[in-house]
C-alpha positions as a LaTeX table, in Angstrom:
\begin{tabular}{lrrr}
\hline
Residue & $x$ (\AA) & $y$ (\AA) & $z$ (\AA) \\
\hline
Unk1 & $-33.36$ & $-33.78$ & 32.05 \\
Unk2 & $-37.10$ & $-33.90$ & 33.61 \\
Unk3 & $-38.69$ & $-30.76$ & 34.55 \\
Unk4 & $-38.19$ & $-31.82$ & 38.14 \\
Unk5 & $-34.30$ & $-31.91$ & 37.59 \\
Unk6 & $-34.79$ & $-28.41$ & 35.82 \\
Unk7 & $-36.73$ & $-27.09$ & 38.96 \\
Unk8 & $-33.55$ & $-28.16$ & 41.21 \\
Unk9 & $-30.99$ & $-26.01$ & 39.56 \\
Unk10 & $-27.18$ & $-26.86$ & 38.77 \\
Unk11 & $-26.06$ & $-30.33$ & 40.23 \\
Unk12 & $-23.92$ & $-29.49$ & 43.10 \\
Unk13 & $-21.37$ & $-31.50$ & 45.50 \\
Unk14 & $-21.95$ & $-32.37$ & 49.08 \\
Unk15 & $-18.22$ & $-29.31$ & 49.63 \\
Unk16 & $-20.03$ & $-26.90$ & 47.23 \\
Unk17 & $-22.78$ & $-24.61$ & 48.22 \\
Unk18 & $-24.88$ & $-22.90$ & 45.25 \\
Unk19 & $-26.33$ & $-19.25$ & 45.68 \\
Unk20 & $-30.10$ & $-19.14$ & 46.17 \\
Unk21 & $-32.26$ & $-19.06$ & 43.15 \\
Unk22 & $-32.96$ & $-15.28$ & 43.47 \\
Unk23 & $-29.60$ & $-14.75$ & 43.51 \\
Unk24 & $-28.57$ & $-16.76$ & 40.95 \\
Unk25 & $-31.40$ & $-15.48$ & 38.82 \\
Unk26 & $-29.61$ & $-12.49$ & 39.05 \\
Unk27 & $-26.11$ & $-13.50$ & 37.92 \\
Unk28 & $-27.75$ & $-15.66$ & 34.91 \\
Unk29 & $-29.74$ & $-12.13$ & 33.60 \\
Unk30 & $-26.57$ & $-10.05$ & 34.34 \\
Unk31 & $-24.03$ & $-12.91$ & 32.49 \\
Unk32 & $-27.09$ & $-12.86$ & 29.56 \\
Unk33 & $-26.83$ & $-8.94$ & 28.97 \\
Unk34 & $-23.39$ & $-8.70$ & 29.39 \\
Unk35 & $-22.83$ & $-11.54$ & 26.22 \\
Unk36 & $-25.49$ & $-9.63$ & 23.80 \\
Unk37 & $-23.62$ & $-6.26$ & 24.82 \\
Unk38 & $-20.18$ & $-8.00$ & 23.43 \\
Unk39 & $-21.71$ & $-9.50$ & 21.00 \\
Unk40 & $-22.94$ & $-6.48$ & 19.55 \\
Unk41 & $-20.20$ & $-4.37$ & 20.01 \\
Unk42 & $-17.44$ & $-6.75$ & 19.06 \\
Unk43 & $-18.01$ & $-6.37$ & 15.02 \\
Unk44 & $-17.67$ & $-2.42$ & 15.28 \\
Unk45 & $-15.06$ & $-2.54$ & 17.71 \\
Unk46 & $-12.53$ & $-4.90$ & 15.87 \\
Unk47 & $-13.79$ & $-4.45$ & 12.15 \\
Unk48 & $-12.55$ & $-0.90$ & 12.01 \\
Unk49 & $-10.80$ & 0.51 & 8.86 \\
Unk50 & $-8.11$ & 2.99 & 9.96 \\
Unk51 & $-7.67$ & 5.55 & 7.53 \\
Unk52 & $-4.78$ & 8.00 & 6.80 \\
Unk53 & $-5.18$ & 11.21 & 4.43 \\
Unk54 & $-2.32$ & 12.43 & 2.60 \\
Unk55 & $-1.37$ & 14.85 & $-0.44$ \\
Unk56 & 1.99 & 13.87 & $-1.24$ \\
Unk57 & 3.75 & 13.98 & $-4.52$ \\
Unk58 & 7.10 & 12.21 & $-4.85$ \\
Unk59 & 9.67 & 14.40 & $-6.65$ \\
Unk60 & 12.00 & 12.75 & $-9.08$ \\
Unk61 & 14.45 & 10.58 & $-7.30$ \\
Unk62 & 12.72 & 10.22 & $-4.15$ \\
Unk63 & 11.28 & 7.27 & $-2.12$ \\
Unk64 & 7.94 & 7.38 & 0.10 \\
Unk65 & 7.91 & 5.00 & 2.61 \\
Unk66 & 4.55 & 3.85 & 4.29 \\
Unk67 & 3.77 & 2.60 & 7.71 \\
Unk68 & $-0.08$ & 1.72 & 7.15 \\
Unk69 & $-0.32$ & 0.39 & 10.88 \\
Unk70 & 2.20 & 2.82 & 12.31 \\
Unk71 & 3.92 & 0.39 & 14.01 \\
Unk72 & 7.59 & 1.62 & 13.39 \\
Unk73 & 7.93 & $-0.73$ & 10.09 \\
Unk74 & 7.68 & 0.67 & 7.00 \\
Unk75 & 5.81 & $-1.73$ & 5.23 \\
Unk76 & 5.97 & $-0.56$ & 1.08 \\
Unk77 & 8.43 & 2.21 & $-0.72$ \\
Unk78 & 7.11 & 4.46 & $-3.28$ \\
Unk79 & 10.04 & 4.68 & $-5.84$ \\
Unk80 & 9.35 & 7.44 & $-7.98$ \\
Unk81 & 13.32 & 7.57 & $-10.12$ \\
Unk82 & 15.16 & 8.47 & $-13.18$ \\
Unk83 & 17.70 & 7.18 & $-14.79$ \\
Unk84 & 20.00 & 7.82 & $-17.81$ \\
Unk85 & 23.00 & 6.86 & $-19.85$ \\
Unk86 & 24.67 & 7.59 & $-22.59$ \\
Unk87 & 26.60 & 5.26 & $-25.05$ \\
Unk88 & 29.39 & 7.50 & $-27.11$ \\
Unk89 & 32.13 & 6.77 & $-29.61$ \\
Unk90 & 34.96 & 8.41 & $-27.27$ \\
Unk91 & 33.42 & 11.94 & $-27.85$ \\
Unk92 & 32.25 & 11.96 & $-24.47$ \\
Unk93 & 28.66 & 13.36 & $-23.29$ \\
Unk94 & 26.64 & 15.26 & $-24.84$ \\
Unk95 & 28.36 & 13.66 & $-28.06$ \\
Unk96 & 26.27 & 10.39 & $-27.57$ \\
Unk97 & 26.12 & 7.53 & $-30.17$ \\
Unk98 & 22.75 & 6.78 & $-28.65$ \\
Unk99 & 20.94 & 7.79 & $-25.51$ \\
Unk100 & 18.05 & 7.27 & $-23.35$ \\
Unk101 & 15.93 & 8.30 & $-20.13$ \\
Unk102 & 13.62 & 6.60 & $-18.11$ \\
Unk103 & 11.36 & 7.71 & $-15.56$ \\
Unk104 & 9.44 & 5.22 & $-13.44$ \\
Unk105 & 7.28 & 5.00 & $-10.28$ \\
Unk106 & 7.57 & 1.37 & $-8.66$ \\
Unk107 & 6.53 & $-0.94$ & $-5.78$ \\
Unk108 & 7.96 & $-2.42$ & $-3.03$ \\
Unk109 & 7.63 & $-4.45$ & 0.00 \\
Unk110 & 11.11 & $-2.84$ & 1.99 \\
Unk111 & 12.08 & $-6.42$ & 2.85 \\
Unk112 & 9.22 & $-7.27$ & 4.58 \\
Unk113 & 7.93 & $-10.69$ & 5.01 \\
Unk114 & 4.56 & $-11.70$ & 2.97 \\
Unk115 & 4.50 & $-8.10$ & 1.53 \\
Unk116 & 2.22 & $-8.50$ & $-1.78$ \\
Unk117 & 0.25 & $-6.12$ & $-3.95$ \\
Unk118 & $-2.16$ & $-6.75$ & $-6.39$ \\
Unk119 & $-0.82$ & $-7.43$ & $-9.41$ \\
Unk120 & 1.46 & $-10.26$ & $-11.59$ \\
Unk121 & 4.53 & $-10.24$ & $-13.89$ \\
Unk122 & 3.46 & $-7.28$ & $-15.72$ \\
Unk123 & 3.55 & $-4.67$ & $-12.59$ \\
Unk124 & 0.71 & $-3.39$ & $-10.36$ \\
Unk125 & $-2.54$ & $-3.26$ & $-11.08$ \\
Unk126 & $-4.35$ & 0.23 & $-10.80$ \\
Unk127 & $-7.33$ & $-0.68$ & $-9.07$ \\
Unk128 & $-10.88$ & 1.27 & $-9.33$ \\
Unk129 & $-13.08$ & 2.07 & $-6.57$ \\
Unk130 & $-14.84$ & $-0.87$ & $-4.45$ \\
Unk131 & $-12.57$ & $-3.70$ & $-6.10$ \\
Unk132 & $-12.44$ & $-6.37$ & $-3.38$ \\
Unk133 & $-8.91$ & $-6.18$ & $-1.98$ \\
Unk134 & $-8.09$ & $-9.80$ & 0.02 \\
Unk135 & $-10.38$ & $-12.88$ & 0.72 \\
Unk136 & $-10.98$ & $-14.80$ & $-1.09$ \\
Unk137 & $-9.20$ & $-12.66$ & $-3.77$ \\
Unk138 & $-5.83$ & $-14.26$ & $-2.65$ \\
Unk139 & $-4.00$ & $-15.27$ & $-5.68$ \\
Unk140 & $-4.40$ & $-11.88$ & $-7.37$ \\
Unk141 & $-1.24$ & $-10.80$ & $-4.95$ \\
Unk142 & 2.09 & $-11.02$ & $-6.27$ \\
Unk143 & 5.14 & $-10.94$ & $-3.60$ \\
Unk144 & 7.53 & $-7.45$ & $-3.14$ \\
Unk145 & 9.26 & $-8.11$ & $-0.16$ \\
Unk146 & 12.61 & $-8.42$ & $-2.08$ \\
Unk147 & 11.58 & $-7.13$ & $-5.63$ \\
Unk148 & 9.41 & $-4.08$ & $-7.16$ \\
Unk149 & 6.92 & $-4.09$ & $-9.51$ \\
Unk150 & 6.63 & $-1.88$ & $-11.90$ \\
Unk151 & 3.69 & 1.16 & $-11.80$ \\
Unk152 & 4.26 & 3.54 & $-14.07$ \\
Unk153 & 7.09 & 4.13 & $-16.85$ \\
Unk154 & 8.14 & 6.36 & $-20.02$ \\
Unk155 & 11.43 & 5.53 & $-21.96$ \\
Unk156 & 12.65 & 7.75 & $-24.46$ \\
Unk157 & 15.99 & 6.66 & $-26.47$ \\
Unk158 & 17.32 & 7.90 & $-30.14$ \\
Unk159 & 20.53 & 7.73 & $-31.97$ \\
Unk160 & 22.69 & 10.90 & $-33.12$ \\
Unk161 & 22.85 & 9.80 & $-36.10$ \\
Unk162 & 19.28 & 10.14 & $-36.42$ \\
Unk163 & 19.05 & 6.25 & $-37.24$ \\
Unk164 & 16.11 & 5.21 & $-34.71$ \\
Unk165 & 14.59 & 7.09 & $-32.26$ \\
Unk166 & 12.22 & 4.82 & $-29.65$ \\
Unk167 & 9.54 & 6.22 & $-27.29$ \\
Unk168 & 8.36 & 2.97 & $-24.74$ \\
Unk169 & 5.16 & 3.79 & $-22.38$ \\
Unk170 & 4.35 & 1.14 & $-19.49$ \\
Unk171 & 2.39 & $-0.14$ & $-16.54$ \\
Unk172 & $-0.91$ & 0.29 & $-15.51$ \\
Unk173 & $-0.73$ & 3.27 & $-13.16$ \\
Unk174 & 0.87 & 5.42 & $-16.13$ \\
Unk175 & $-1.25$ & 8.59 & $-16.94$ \\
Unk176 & $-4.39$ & 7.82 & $-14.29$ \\
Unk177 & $-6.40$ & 9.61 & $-11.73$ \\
Unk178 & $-7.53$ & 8.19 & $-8.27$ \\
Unk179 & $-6.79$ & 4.70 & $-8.68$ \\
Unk180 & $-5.25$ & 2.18 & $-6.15$ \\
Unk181 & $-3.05$ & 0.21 & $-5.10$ \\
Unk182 & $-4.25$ & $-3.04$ & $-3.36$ \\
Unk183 & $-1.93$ & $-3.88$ & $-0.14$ \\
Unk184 & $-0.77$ & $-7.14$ & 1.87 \\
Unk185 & 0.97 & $-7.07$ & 4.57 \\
Unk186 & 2.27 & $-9.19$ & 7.71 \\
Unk187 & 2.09 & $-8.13$ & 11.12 \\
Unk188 & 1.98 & $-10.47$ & 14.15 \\
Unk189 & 1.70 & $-13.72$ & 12.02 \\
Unk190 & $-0.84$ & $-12.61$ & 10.47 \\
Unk191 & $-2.08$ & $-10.89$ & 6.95 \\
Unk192 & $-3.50$ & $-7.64$ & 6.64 \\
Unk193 & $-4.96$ & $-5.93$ & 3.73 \\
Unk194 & $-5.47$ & $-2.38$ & 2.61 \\
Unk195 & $-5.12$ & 0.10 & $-0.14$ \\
Unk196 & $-3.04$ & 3.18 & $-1.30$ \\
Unk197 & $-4.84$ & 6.04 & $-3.42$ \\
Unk198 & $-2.59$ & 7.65 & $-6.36$ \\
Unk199 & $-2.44$ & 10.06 & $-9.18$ \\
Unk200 & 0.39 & 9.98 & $-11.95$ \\
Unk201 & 0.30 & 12.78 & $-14.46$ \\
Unk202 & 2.63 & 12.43 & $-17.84$ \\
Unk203 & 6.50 & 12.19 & $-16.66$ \\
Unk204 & 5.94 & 10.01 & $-14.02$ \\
Unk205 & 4.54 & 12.73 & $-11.34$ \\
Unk206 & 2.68 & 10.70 & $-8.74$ \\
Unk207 & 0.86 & 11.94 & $-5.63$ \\
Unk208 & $-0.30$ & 9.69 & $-2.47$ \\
Unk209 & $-3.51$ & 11.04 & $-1.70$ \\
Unk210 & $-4.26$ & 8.28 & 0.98 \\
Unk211 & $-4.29$ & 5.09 & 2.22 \\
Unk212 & $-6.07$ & 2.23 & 4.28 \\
Unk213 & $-5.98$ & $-0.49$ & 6.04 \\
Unk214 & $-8.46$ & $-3.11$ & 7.78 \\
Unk215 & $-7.59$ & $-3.57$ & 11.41 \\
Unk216 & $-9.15$ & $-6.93$ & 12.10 \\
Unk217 & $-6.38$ & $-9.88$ & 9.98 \\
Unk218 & $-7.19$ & $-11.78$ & 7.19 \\
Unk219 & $-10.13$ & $-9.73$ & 6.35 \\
Unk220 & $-10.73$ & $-8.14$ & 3.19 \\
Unk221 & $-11.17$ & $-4.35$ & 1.97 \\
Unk222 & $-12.45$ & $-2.40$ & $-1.02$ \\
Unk223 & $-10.64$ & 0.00 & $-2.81$ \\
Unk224 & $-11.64$ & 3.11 & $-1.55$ \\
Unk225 & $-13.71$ & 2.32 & 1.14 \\
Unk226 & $-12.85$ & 4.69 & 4.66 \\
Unk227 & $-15.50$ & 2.94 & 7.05 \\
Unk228 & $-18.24$ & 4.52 & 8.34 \\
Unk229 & $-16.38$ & 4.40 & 11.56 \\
Unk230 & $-12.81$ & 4.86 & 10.47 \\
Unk231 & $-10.36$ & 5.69 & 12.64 \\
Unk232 & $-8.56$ & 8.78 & 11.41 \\
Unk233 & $-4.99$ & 10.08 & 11.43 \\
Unk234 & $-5.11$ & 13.78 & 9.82 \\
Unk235 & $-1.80$ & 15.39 & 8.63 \\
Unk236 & 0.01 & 12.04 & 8.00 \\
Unk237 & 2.96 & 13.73 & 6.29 \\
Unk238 & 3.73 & 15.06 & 9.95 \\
Unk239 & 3.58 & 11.61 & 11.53 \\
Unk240 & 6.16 & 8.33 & 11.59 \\
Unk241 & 3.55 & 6.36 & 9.37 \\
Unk242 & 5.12 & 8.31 & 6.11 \\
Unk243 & 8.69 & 8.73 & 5.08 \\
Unk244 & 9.84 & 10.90 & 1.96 \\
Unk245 & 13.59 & 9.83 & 1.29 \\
Unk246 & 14.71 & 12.73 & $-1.12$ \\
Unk247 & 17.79 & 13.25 & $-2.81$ \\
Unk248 & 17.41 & 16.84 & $-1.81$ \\
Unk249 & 17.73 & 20.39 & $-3.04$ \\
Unk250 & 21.52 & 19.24 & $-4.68$ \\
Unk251 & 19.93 & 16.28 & $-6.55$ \\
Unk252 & 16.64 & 18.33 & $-7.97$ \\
Unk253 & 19.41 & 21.06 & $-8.79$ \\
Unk254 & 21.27 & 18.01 & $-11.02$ \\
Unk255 & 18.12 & 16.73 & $-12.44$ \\
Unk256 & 17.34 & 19.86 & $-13.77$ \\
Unk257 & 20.09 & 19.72 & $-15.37$ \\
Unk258 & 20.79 & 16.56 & $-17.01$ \\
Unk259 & 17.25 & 17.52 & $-18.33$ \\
Unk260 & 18.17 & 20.37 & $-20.43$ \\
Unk261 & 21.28 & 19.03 & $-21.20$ \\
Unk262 & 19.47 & 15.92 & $-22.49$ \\
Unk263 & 17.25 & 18.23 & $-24.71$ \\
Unk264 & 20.25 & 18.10 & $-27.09$ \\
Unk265 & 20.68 & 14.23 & $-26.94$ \\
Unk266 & 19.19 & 12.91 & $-24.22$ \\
Unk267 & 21.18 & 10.41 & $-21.79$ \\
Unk268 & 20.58 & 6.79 & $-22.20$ \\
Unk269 & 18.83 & 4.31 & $-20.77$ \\
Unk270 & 16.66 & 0.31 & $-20.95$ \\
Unk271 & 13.51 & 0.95 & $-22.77$ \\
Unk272 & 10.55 & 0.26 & $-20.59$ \\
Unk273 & 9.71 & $-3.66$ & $-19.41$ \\
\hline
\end{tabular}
């Protein structure tokens, strides 16, 4: 185009009448301001982590659910559980041939499709903080929408007849302070990432003390990492986005006691995997 051309302004049809150059002037430097303006505030406005503070501990038995983009799906369930059994020779309890317990904390995606936390076969991984969680980190996710992985476990088993007696100690998340769990989940077609923050003291005692998620899909997070513009939600134990399932005051009451009963010979149950 020749600088005569340039001079003329747009091309226009013999039906179409074009503003005067002032005017359009005008437009052009309003248009140009108004494109930096959403240029710049489009990053801050989408890439936004939104952040929920908790302190939560899961009693015995009990299942936390979390919503990380409150959207009336829970997305993972906390299992923190124990089991026992006891194998007799027609005695009955507490007259066990051998017996066991178990207490374990473990993953899962509550059916959800594409739910995935970092980790592989041999349970979760306990992350520290600022480990990349997401792009282009993408095979370090293992699946949970139909399965859990295993956290945190302690096994204790032993014979009355005093021929073996086994103690078994697994997963990653077992005896740790503020590490976390990396999050994937699906919402809208498309893959979110985030991160949950836990605690597990010996006998499987775990406490949520947050978690995170990064609003804008298919974008990575660190472990950890709030935002300097998060978006908060205080008191999250009070809102939909977390769900204890407890066996209540009943169950406790029975765990208690299975517990001393088992200090005799304690009930039964699979070592840890």
């Amino acid at each position: 185009m020749t600088e005569h051309q340039r001079s003329q302004g747009p091309p226009q049809s013999e039906d179409v009448s074009y503003p005067n150059r002032q005017c359009l002037d005008k437009r052009l430097l309003a248009y140009t301001l108004a494109g930096t303006g959403a240029l710049a505030l489009g990053p801050a406005a989408h890439a936004q982590i939104v952040y929920t503070p908790t302190d939560i501990t899961i009693p015995y038995g009990a299942t936390l659910q979390i919503d990380l983009n409150n959207d009336g799906t829970y997305d993972f369930n906390l299992v923190n559980k124990y089991s026992s059994f006891c194998f007799t020779d027609g005695g009955g309890p507490p007259n066990c041939t051998f017996a066991g317990e178990q207490d374990f904390l473990r993953v899962n995606g509550n059916g959800n499709r594409g739910a995935g936390v970092v980790g592989g076969t041999g349970g979760a991984n306990a992350l520290p903080y600022g480990k990349t969680i997401g792009p282009p980190l993408q095979n370090d996710f293992t699946r949970v929408e139909f399965a859990s992985r295993n956290m945190a476990c302690e096994s204790h088993s032993s014979s009355a007849r005093g021929t073996f007696s086994h103690n078994g100690f697994s997963g990653r998340f077992l005896n740790v302070n503020h590490k976390f769990l990396g999050l994937r989940f699906v919402f809208d077609n498309q893959l979110y990432y985030g991160w949950a923050e836990l605690s597990v003291t010996s006998g499987v005692s775990a406490t949520l003390m947050g978690y995170a998620y990064q609003s804008t899909p298919n974008t990575a997070i660190t472990a950890g990492d709030t935002g300097p513009d998060a978006s908060v939600q205080p008191e999250a134990g009070r809102t939909p986005s977390v769900h204890l399932l407890s066996m209540g005051r009943e169950g406790v009451r029975r765990f208690r006691q299975q517990k001393r009963e088992a200090g005799q010979k304690p009930p039964f149950s699979p070592p840890c995997g």
